[in-house]
N, CA, C, O and CB atoms as a CASP TS submission, in Angstrom:
PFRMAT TS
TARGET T0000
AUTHOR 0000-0000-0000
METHOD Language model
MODEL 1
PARENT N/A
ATOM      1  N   UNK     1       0.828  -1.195   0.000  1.00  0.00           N
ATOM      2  CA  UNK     1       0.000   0.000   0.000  1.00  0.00           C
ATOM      3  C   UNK     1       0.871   1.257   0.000  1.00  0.00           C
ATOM      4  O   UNK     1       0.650   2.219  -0.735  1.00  0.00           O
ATOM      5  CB  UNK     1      -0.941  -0.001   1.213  1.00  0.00           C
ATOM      6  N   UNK     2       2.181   1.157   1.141  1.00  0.00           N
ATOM      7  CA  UNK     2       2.806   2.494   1.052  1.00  0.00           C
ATOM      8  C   UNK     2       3.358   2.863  -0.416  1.00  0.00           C
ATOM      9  O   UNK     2       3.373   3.968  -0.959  1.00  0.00           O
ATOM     10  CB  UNK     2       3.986   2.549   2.090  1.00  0.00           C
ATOM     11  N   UNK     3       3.793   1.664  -0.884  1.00  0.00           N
ATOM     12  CA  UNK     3       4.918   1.863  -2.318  1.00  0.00           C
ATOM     13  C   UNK     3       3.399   2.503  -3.116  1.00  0.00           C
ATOM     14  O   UNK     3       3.255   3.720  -3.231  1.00  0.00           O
ATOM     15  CB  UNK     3       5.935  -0.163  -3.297  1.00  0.00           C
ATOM     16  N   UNK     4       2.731   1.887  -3.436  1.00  0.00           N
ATOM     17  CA  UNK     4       1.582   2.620  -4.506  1.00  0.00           C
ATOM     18  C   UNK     4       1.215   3.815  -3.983  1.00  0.00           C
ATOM     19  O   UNK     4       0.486   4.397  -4.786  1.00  0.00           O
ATOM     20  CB  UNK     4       0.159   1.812  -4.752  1.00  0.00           C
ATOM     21  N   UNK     5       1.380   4.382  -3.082  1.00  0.00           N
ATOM     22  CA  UNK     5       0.902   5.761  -2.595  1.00  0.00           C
ATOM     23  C   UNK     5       2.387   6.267  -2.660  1.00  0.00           C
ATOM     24  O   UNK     5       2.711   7.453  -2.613  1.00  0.00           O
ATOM     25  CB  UNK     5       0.023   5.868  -0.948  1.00  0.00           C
ATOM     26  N   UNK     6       3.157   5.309  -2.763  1.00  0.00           N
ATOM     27  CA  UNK     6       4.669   6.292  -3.088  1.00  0.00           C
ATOM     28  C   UNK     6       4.992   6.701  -4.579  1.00  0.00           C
ATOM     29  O   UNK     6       5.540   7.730  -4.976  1.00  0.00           O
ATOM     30  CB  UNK     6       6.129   5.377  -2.643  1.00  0.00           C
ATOM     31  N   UNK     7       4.590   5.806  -5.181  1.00  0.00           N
ATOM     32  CA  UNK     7       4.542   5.878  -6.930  1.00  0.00           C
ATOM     33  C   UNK     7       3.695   6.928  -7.416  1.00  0.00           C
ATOM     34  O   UNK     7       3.932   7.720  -8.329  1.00  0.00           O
ATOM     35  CB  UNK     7       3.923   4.501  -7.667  1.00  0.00           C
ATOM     36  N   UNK     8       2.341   6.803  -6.451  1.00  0.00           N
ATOM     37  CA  UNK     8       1.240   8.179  -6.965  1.00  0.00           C
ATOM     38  C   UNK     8       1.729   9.478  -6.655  1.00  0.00           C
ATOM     39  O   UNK     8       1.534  10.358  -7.493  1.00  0.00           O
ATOM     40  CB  UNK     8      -0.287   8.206  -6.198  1.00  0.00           C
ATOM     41  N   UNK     9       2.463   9.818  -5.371  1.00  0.00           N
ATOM     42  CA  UNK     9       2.945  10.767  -5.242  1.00  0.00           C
ATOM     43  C   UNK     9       4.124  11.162  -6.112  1.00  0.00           C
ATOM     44  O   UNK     9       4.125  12.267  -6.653  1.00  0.00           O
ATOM     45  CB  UNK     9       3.094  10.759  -4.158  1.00  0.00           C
ATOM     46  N   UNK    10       5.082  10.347  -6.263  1.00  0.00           N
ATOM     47  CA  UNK    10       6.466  10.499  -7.608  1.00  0.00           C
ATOM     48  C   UNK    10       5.480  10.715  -8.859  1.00  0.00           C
ATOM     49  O   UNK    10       5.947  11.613  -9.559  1.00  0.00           O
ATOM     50  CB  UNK    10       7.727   8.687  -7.956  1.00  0.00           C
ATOM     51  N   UNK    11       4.552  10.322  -9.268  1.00  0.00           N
ATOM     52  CA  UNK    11       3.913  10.687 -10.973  1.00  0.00           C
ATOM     53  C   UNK    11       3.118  12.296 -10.535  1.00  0.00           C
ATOM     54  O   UNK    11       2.880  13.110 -11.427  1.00  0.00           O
ATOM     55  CB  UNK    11       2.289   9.073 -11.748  1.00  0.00           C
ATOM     56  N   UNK    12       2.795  12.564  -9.164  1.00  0.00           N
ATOM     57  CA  UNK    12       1.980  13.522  -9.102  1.00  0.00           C
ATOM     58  C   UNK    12       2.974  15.172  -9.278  1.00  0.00           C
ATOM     59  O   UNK    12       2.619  16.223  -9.811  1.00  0.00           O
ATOM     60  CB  UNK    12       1.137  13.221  -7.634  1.00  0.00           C
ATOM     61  N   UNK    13       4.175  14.846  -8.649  1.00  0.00           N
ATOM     62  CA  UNK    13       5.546  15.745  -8.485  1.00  0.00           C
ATOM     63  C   UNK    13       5.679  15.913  -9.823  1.00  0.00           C
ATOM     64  O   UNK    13       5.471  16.981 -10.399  1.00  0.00           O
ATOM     65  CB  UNK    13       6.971  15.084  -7.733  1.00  0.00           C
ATOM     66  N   UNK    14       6.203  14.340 -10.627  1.00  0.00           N
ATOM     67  CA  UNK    14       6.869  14.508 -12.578  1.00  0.00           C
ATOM     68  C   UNK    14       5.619  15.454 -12.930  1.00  0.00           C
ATOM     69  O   UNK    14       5.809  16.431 -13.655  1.00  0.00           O
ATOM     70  CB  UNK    14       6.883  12.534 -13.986  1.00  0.00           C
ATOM     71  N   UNK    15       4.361  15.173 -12.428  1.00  0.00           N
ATOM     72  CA  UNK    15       3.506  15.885 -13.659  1.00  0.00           C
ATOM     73  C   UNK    15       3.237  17.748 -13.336  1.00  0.00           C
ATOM     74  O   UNK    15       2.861  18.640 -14.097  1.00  0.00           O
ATOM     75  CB  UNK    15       1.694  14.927 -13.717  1.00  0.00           C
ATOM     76  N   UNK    16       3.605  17.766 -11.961  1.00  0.00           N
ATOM     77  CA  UNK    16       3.378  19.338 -11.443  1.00  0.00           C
ATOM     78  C   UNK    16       4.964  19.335 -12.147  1.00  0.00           C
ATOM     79  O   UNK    16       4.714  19.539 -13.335  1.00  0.00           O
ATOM     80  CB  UNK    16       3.035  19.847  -9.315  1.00  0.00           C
ATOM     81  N   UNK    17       6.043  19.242 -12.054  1.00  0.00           N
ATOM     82  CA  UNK    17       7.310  19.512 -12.771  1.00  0.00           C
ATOM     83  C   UNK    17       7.141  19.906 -13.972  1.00  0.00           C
ATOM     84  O   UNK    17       7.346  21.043 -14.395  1.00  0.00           O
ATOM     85  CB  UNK    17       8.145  18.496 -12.847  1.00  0.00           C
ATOM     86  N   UNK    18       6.620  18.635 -14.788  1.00  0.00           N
ATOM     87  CA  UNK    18       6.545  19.045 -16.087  1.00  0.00           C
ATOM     88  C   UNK    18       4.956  20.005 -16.566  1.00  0.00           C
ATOM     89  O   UNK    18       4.780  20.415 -17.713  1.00  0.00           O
ATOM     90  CB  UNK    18       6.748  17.577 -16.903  1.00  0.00           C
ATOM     91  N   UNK    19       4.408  20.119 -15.947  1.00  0.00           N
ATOM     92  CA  UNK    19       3.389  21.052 -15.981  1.00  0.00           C
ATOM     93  C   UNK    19       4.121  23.015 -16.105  1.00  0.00           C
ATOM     94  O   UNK    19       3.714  24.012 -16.702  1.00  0.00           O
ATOM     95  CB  UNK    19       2.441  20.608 -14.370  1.00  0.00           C
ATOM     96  N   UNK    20       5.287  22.755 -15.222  1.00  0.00           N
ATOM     97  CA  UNK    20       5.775  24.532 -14.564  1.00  0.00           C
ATOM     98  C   UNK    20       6.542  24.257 -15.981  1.00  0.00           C
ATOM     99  O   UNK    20       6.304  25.106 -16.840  1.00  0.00           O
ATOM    100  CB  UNK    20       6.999  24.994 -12.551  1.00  0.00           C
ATOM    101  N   UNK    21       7.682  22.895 -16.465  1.00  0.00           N
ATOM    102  CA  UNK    21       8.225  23.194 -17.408  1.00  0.00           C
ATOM    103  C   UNK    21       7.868  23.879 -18.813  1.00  0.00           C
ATOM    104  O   UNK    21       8.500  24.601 -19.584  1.00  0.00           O
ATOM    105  CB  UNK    21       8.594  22.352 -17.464  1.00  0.00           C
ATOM    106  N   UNK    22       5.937  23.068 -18.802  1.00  0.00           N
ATOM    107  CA  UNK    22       5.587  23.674 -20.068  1.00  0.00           C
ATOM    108  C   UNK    22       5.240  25.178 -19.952  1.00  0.00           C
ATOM    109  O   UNK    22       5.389  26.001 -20.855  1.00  0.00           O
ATOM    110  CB  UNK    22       4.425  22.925 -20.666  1.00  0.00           C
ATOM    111  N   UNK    23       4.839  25.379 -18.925  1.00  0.00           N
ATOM    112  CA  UNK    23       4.174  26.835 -18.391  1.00  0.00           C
ATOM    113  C   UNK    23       5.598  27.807 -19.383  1.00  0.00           C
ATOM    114  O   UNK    23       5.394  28.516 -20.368  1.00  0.00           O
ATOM    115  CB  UNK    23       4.170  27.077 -15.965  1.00  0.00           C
ATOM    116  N   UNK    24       6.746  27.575 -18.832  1.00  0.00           N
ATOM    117  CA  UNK    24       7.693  28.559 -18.615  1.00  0.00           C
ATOM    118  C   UNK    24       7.693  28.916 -19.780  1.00  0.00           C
ATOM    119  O   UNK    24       7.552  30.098 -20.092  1.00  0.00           O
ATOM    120  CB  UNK    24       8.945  28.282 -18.058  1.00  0.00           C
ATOM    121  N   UNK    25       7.900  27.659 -20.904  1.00  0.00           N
ATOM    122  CA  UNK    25       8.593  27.704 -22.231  1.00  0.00           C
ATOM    123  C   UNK    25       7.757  28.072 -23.319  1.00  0.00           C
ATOM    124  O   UNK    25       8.042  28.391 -24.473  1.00  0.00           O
ATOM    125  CB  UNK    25       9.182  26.443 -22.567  1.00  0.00           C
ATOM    126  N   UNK    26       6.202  27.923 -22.477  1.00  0.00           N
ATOM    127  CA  UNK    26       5.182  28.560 -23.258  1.00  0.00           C
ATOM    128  C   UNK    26       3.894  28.988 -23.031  1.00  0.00           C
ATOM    129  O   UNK    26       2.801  28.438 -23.170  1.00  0.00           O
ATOM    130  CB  UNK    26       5.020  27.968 -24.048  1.00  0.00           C
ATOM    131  N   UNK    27       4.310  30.317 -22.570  1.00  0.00           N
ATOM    132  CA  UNK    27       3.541  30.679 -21.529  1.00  0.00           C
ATOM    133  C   UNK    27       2.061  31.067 -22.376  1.00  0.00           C
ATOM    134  O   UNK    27       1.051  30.782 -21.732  1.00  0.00           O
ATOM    135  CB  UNK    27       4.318  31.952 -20.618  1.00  0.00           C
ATOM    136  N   UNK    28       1.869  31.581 -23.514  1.00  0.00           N
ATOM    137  CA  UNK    28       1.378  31.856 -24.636  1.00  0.00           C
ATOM    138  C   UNK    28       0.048  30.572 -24.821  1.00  0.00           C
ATOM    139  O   UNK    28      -1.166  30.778 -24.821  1.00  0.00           O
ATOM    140  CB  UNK    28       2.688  31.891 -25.755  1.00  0.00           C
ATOM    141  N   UNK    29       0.562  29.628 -24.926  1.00  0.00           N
ATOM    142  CA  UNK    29      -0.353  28.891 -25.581  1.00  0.00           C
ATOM    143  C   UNK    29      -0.400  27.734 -24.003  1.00  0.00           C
ATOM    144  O   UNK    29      -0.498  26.513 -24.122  1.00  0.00           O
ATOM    145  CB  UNK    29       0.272  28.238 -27.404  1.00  0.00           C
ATOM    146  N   UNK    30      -0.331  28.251 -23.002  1.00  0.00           N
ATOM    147  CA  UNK    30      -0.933  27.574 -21.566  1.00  0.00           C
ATOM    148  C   UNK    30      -1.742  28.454 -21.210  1.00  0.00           C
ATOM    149  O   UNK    30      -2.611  27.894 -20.541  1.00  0.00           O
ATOM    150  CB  UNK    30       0.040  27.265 -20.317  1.00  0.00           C
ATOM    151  N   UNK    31      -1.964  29.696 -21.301  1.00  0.00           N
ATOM    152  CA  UNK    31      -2.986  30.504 -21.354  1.00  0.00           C
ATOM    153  C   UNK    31      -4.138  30.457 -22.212  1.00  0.00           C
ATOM    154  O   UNK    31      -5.291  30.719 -21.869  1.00  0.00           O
ATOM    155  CB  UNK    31      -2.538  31.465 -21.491  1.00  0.00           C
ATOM    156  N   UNK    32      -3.762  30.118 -23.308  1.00  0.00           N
ATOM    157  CA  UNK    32      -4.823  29.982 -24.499  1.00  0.00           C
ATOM    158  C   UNK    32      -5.767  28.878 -24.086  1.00  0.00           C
ATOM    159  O   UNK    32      -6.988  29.004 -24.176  1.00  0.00           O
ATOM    160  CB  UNK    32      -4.116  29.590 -26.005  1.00  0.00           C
ATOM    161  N   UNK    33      -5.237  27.917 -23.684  1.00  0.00           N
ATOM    162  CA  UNK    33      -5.976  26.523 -22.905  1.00  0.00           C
ATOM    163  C   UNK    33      -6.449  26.539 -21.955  1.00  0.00           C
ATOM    164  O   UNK    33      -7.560  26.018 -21.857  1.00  0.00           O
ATOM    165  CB  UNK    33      -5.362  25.527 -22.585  1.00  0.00           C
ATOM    166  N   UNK    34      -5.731  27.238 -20.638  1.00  0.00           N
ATOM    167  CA  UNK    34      -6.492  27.693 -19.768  1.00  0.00           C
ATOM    168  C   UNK    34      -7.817  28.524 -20.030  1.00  0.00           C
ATOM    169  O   UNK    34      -8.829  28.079 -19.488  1.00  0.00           O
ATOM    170  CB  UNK    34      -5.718  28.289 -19.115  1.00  0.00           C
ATOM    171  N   UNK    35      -7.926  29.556 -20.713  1.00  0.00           N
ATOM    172  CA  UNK    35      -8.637  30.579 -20.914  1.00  0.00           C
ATOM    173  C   UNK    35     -10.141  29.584 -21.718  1.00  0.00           C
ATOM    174  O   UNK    35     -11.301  29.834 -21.392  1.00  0.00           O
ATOM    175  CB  UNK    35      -7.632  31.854 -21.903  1.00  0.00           C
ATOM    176  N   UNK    36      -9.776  28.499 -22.754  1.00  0.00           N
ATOM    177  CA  UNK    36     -10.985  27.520 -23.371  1.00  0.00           C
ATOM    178  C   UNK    36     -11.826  26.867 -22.668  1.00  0.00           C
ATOM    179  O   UNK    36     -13.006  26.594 -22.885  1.00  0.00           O
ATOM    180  CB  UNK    36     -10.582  26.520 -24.084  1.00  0.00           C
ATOM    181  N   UNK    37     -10.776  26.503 -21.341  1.00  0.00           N
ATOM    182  CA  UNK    37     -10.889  25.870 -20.450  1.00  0.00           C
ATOM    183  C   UNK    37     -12.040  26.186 -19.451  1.00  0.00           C
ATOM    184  O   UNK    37     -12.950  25.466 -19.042  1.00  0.00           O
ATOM    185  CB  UNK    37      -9.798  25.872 -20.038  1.00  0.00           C
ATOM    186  N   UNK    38     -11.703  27.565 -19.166  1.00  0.00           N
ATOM    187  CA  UNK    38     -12.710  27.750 -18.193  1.00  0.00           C
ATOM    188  C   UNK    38     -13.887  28.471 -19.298  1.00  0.00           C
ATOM    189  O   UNK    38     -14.990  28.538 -18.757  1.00  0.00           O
ATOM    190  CB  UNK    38     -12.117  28.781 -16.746  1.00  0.00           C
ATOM    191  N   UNK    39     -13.872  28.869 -20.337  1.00  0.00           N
ATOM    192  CA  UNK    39     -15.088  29.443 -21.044  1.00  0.00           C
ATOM    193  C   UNK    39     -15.813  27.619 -21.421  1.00  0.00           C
ATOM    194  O   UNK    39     -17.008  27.634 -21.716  1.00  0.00           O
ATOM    195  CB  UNK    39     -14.510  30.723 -22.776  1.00  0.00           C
ATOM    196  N   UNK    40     -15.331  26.622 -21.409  1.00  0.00           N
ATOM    197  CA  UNK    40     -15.976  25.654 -21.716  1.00  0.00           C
ATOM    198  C   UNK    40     -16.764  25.178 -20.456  1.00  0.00           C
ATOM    199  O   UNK    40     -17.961  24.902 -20.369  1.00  0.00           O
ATOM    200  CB  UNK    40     -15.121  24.746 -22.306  1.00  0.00           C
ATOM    201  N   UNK    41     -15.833  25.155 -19.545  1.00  0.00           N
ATOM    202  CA  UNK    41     -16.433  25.162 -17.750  1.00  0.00           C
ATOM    203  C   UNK    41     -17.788  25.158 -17.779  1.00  0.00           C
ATOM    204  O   UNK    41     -18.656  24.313 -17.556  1.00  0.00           O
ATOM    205  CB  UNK    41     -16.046  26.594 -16.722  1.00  0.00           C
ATOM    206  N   UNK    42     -17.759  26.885 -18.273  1.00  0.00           N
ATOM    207  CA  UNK    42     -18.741  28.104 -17.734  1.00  0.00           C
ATOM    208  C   UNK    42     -20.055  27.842 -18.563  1.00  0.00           C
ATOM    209  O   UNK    42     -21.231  28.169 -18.406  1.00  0.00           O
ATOM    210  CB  UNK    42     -18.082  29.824 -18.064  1.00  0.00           C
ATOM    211  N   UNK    43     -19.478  27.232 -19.358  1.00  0.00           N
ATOM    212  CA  UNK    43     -21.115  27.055 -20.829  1.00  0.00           C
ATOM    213  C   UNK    43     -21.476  25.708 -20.294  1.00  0.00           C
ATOM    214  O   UNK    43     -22.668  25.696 -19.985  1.00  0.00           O
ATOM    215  CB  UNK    43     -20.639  26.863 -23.204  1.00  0.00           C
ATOM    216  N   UNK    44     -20.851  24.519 -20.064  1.00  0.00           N
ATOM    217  CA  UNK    44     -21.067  23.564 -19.364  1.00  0.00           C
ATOM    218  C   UNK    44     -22.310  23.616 -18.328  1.00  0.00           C
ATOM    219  O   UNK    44     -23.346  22.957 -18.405  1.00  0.00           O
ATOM    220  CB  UNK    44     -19.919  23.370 -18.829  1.00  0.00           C
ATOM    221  N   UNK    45     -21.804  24.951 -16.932  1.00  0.00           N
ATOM    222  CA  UNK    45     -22.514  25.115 -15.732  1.00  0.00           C
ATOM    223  C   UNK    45     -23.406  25.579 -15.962  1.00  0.00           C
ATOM    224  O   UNK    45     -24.443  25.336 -15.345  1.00  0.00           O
ATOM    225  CB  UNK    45     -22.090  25.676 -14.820  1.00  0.00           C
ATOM    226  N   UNK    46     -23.301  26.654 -17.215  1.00  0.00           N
ATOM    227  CA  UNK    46     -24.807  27.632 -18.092  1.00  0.00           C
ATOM    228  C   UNK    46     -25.842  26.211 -18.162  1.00  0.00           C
ATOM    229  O   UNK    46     -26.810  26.094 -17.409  1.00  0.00           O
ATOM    230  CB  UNK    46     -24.336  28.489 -20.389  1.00  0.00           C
ATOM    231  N   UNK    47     -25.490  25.248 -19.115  1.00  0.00           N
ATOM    232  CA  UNK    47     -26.060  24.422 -19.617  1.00  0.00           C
ATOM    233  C   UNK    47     -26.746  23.848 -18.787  1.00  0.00           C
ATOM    234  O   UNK    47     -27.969  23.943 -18.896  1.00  0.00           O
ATOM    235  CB  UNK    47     -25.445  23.787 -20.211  1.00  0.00           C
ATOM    236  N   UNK    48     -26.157  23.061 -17.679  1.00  0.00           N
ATOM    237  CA  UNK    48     -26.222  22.090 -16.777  1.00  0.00           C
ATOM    238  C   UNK    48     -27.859  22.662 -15.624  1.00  0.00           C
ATOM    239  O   UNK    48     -28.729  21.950 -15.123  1.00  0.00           O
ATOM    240  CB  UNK    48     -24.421  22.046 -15.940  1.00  0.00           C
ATOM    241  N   UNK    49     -27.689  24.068 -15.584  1.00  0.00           N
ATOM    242  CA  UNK    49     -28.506  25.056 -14.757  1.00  0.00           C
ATOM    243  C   UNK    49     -29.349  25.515 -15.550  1.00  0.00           C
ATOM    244  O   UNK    49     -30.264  26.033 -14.910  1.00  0.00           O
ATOM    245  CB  UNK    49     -27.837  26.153 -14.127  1.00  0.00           C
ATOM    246  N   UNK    50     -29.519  25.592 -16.799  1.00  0.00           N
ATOM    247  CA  UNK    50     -30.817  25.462 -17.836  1.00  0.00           C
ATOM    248  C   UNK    50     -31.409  24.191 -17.713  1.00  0.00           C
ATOM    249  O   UNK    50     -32.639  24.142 -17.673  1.00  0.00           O
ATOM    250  CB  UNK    50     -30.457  25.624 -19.409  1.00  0.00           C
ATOM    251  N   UNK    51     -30.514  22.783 -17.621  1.00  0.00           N
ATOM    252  CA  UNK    51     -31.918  21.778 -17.392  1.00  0.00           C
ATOM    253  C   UNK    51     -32.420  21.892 -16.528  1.00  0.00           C
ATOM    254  O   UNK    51     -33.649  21.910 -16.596  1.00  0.00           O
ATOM    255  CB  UNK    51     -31.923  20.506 -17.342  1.00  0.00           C
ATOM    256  N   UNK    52     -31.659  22.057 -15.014  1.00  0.00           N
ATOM    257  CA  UNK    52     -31.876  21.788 -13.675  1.00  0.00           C
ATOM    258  C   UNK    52     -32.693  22.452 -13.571  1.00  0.00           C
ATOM    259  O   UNK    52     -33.265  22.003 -12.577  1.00  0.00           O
ATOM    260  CB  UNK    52     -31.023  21.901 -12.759  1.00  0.00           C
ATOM    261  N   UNK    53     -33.589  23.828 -14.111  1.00  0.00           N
ATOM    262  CA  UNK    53     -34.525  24.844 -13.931  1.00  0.00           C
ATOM    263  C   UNK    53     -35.187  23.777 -14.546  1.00  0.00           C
ATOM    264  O   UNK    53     -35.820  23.025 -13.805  1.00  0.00           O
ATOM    265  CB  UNK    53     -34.446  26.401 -14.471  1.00  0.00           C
ATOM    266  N   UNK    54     -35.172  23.560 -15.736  1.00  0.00           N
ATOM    267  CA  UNK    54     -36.208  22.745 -16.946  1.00  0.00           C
ATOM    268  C   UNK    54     -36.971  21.999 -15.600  1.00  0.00           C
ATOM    269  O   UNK    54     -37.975  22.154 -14.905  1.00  0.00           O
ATOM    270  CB  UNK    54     -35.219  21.335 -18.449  1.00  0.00           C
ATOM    271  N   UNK    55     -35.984  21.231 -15.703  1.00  0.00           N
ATOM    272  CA  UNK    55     -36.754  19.713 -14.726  1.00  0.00           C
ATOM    273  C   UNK    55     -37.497  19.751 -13.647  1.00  0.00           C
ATOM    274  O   UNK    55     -38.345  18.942 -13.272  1.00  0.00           O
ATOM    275  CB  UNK    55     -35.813  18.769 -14.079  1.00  0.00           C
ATOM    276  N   UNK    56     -36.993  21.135 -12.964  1.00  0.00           N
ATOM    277  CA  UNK    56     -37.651  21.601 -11.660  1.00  0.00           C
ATOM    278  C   UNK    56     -39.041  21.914 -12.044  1.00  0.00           C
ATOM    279  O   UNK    56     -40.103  21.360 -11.763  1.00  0.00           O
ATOM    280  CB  UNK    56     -36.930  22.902 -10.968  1.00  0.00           C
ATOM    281  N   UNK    57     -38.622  23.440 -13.103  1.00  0.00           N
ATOM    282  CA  UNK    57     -40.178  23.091 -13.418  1.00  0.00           C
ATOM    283  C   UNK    57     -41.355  22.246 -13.714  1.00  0.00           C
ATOM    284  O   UNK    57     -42.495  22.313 -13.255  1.00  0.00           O
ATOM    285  CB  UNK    57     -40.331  23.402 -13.965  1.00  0.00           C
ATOM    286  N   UNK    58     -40.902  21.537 -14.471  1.00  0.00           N
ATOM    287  CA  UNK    58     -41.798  20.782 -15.037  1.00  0.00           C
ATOM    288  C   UNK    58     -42.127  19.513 -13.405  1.00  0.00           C
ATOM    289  O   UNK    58     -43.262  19.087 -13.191  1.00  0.00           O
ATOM    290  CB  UNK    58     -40.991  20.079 -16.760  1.00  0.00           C
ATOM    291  N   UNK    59     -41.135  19.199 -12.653  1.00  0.00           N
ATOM    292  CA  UNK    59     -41.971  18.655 -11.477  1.00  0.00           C
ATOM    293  C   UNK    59     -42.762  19.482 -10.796  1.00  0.00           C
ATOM    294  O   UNK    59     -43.720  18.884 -10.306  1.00  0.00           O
ATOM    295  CB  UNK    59     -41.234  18.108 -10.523  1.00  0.00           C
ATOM    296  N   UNK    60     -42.733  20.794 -10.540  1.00  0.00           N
ATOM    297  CA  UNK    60     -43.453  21.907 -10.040  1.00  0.00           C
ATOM    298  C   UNK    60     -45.070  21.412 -10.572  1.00  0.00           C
ATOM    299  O   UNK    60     -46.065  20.988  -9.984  1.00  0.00           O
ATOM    300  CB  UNK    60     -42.786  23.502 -10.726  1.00  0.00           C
ATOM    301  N   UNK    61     -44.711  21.732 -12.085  1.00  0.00           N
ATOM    302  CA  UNK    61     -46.422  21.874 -12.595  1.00  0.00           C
ATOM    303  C   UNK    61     -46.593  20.837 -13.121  1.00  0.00           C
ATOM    304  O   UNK    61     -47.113  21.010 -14.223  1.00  0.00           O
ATOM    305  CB  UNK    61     -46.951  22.989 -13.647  1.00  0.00           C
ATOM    306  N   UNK    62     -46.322  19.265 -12.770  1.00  0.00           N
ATOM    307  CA  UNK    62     -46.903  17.900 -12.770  1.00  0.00           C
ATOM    308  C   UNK    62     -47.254  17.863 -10.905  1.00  0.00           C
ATOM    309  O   UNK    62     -48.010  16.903 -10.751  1.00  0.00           O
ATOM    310  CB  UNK    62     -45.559  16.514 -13.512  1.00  0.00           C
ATOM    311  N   UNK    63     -47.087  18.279 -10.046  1.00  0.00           N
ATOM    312  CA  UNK    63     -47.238  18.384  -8.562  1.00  0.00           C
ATOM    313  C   UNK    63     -48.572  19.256  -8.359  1.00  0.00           C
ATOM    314  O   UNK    63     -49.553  18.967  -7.674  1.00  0.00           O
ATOM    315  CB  UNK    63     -45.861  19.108  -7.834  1.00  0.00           C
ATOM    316  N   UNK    64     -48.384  20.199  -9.003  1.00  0.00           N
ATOM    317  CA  UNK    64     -49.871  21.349  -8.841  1.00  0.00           C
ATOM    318  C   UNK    64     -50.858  21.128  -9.769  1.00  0.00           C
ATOM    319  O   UNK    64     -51.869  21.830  -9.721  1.00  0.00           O
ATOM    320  CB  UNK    64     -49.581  23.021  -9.100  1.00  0.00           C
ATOM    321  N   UNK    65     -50.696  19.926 -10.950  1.00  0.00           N
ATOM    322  CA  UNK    65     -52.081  20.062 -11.622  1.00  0.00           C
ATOM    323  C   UNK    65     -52.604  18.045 -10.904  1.00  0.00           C
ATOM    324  O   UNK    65     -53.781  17.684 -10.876  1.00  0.00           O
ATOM    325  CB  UNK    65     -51.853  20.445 -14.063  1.00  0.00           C
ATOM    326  N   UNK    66     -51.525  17.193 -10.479  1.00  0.00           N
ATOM    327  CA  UNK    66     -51.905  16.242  -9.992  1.00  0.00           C
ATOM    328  C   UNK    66     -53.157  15.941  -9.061  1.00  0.00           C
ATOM    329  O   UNK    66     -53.361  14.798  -8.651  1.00  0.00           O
ATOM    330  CB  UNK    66     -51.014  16.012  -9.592  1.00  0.00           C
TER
END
Protein backbone atom coordinates (compact mmCIF):
# COMPACT_ATOMS: atom_id res chain seq x y z
CA UNK A 1 0.00 0.00 0.00
CA UNK A 2 2.81 2.49 1.05
CA UNK A 3 4.92 1.86 -2.32
CA UNK A 4 1.58 2.62 -4.51
CA UNK A 5 0.90 5.76 -2.60
CA UNK A 6 4.67 6.29 -3.09
CA UNK A 7 4.54 5.88 -6.93
CA UNK A 8 1.24 8.18 -6.96
CA UNK A 9 2.95 10.77 -5.24
CA UNK A 10 6.47 10.50 -7.61
CA UNK A 11 3.91 10.69 -10.97
CA UNK A 12 1.98 13.52 -9.10
CA UNK A 13 5.55 15.75 -8.48
CA UNK A 14 6.87 14.51 -12.58
CA UNK A 15 3.51 15.88 -13.66
CA UNK A 16 3.38 19.34 -11.44
CA UNK A 17 7.31 19.51 -12.77
CA UNK A 18 6.54 19.04 -16.09
CA UNK A 19 3.39 21.05 -15.98
CA UNK A 20 5.77 24.53 -14.56
CA UNK A 21 8.22 23.19 -17.41
CA UNK A 22 5.59 23.67 -20.07
CA UNK A 23 4.17 26.83 -18.39
CA UNK A 24 7.69 28.56 -18.61
CA UNK A 25 8.59 27.70 -22.23
CA UNK A 26 5.18 28.56 -23.26
CA UNK A 27 3.54 30.68 -21.53
CA UNK A 28 1.38 31.86 -24.64
CA UNK A 29 -0.35 28.89 -25.58
CA UNK A 30 -0.93 27.57 -21.57
CA UNK A 31 -2.99 30.50 -21.35
CA UNK A 32 -4.82 29.98 -24.50
CA UNK A 33 -5.98 26.52 -22.91
CA UNK A 34 -6.49 27.69 -19.77
CA UNK A 35 -8.64 30.58 -20.91
CA UNK A 36 -10.99 27.52 -23.37
CA UNK A 37 -10.89 25.87 -20.45
CA UNK A 38 -12.71 27.75 -18.19
CA UNK A 39 -15.09 29.44 -21.04
CA UNK A 40 -15.98 25.65 -21.72
CA UNK A 41 -16.43 25.16 -17.75
CA UNK A 42 -18.74 28.10 -17.73
CA UNK A 43 -21.12 27.06 -20.83
CA UNK A 44 -21.07 23.56 -19.36
CA UNK A 45 -22.51 25.12 -15.73
CA UNK A 46 -24.81 27.63 -18.09
CA UNK A 47 -26.06 24.42 -19.62
CA UNK A 48 -26.22 22.09 -16.78
CA UNK A 49 -28.51 25.06 -14.76
CA UNK A 50 -30.82 25.46 -17.84
CA UNK A 51 -31.92 21.78 -17.39
CA UNK A 52 -31.88 21.79 -13.67
CA UNK A 53 -34.52 24.84 -13.93
CA UNK A 54 -36.21 22.74 -16.95
CA UNK A 55 -36.75 19.71 -14.73
CA UNK A 56 -37.65 21.60 -11.66
CA UNK A 57 -40.18 23.09 -13.42
CA UNK A 58 -41.80 20.78 -15.04
CA UNK A 59 -41.97 18.65 -11.48
CA UNK A 60 -43.45 21.91 -10.04
CA UNK A 61 -46.42 21.87 -12.59
CA UNK A 62 -46.90 17.90 -12.77
CA UNK A 63 -47.24 18.38 -8.56
CA UNK A 64 -49.87 21.35 -8.84
CA UNK A 65 -52.08 20.06 -11.62
CA UNK A 66 -51.91 16.24 -9.99
Amino acid sequence: MLKELGIVLAWIFVGAVGAELIRKSSPKIVNKVGRKSREGISNLKEAFMVGYESATHRQETAKVSA
